[in-house]
C-alpha positions in Angstrom: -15.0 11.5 90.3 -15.9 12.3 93.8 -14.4 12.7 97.3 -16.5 12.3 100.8 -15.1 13.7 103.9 -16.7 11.8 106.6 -16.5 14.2 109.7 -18.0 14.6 113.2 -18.3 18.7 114.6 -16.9 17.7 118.1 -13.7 15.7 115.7 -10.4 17.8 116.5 -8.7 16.5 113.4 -11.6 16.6 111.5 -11.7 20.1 112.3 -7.7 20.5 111.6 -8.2 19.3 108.1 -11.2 20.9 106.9 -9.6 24.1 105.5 -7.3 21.4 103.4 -10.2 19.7 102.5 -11.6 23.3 100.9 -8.4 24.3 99.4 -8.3 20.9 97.3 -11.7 21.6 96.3 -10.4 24.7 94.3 -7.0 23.0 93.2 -9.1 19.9 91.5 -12.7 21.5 90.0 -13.0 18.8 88.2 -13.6 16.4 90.9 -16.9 16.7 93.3 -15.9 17.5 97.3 -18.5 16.3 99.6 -18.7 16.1 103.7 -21.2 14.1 105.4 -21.6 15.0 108.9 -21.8 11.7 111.1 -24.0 13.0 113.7 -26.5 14.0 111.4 -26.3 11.3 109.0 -25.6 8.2 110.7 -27.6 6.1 108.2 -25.1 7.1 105.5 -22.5 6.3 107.7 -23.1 2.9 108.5 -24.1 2.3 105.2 -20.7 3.2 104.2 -18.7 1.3 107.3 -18.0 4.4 108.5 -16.4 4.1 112.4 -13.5 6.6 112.7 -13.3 10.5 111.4 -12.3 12.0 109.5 -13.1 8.9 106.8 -12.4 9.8 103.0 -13.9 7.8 100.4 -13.1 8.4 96.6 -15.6 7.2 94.2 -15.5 7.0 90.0 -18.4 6.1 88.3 -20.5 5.6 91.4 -18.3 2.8 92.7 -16.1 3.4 95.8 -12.3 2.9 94.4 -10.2 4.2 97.7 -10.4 4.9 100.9 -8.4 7.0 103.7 -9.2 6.7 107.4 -7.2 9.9 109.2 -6.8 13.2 109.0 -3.8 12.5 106.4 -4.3 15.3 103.8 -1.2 14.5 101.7 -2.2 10.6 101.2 -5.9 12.6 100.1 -3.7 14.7 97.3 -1.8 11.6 96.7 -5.4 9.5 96.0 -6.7 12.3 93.9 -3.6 12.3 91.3 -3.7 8.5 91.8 -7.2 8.2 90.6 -8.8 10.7 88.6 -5.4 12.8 86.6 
């Protein structure tokens, strides 16, 4: 199981929400956290339909299964129980 945090540097709320993002990253080890910086990697952006930041998509055996758009960190948690406990 893996999570992608799709952020931006200049991103206020992507900024807000990255120290959540780490802390979850210690609370579930047995699920990969990832960021992809948008600026940097625009190609893996679009490729992912990525428009708005922070974007987090959840994906389980390579497919994507979920998918939050906002710097909501409890609806993240939420997902994470949802999908890989």
């Amino acid at each position: 199981p893996c999570v992608v945090k799709f952020y931006a540097d200049w991103c206020p709320p992507c900024r807000a929400i990255s120290p959540e993002f780490s802390r979850l990253s210690q609370e579930y080890p047995e699920v990969e956290f990832l960021a992809v910086n948008v600026d940097r990697m625009g190609s893996v952006s679009r490729r992912n339909y990525v428009n708005a930041m922070p974007t987090f998509l959840f994906y389980n055996d390579g497919k994507e299964v979920g998918r939050i758009i906002g710097a909501d960190i409890r609806s993240v948690q939420n997902h994470i129980r949802e999908l890989f406990a």
